[in-house]
N, C-alpha and C positions, 0 to 999 in steps of 0.2 A: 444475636439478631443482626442479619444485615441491613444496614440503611442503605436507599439507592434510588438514584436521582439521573436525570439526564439533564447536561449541558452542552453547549456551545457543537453538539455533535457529537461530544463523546456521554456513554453512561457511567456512571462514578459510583462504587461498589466501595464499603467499609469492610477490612479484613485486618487478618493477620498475618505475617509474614511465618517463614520458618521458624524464627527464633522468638516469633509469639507478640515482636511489635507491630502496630500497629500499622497500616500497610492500606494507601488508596490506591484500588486498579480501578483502572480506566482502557474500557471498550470501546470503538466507533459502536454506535447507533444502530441496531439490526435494520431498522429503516433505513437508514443511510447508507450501510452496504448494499442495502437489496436495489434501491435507487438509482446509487449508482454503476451497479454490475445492468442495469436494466438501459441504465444511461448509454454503456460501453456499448451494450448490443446494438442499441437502433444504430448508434453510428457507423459501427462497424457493418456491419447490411448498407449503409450509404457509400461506404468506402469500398463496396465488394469488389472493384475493376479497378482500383488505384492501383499500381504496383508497389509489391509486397513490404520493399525497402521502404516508401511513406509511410505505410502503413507503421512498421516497425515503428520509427522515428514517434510519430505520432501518438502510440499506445505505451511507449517509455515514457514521453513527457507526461501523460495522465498520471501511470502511476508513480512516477517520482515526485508530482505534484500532490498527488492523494497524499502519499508518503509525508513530504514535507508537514501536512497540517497533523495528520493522524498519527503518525512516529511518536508518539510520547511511549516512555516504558508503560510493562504489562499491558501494550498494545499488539505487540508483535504474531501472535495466532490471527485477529483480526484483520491484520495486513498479507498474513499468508495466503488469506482466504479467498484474499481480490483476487491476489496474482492468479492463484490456483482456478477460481472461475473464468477472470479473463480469459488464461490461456485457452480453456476448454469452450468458452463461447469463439475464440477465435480460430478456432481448428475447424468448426463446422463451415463458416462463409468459407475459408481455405480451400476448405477439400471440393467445397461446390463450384469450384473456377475450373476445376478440369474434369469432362468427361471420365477420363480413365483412372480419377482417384488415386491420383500418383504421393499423394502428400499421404501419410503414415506417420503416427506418433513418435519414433525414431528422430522423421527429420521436424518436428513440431518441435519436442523436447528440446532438438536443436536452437531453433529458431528463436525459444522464449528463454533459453539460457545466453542465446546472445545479444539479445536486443531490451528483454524485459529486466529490469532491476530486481536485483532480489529484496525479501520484503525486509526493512530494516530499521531500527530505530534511529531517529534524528535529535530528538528531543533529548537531553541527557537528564538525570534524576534532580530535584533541586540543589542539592544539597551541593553536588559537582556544579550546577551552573553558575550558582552565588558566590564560588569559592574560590573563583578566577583572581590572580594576582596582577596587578597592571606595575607597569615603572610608573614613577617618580616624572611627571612632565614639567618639572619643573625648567625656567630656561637657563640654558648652558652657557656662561661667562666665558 
């Protein structure tokens, strides 16, 4: 039986791993993605006439910021998911800047593989982040 719970933004899922131990994944918030892909669009409809490079700058910092809180492991589908809708919410205001529809997924794919972060874990497992070794501060004679 799975137990499951939402916190702080993420929802918290009791599992098993491959080798049958014990294993918490942790999802962003179906509401919390749908929010903030909803968040991305109005702004981006405000930004329709910015030129494209702000734009860019602007939609990196969101999701490197998403990233930053949301990165915990068995997060990472969750995070593809932004990227992936960003992009695709951000092709539509794109393509509606020019009459002749010159922008095409080619140079889109371009665009979000240059500017947008790819979706990545920040957070390392606890076990790695407890396990940190530091020097000796002691002072030197």
């Amino acid at each position: 039986m799975e137990a499951t719970f939402s916190f702080l933004g993420l929802t918290h899922c009791c599992s098993r791993s491959k080798g049958g131990k014990f294993l918490l994944i942790r999802r962003t918030m179906r509401s919390r993605l749908r929010l903030k892909v909803h968040e991305i669009t109005l702004e981006m409809r405000r930004r329709l006439h910015e030129p494209i490079v702000s734009q860019c700058k602007w939609l990196g910092s969101v999701l490197r910021g998403h990233y930053s809180y949301y990165g915990v492991p068995t997060n990472i589908a969750a995070l593809d998911v932004l990227r992936t809708e960003v992009t695709h919410r951000w092709f539509k205001p794109l393509r509606r800047r020019s009459q002749r529809r010159r922008l095409n997924w080619t140079r889109m794919d371009r665009l979000a593989t240059q500017w947008l972060a790819p979706a990545r874990i920040v957070h390392p497992w606890p076990k790695q982040r407890f396990a940190v070794k530091t020097r000796d501060k002691s002072p030197v004679r």
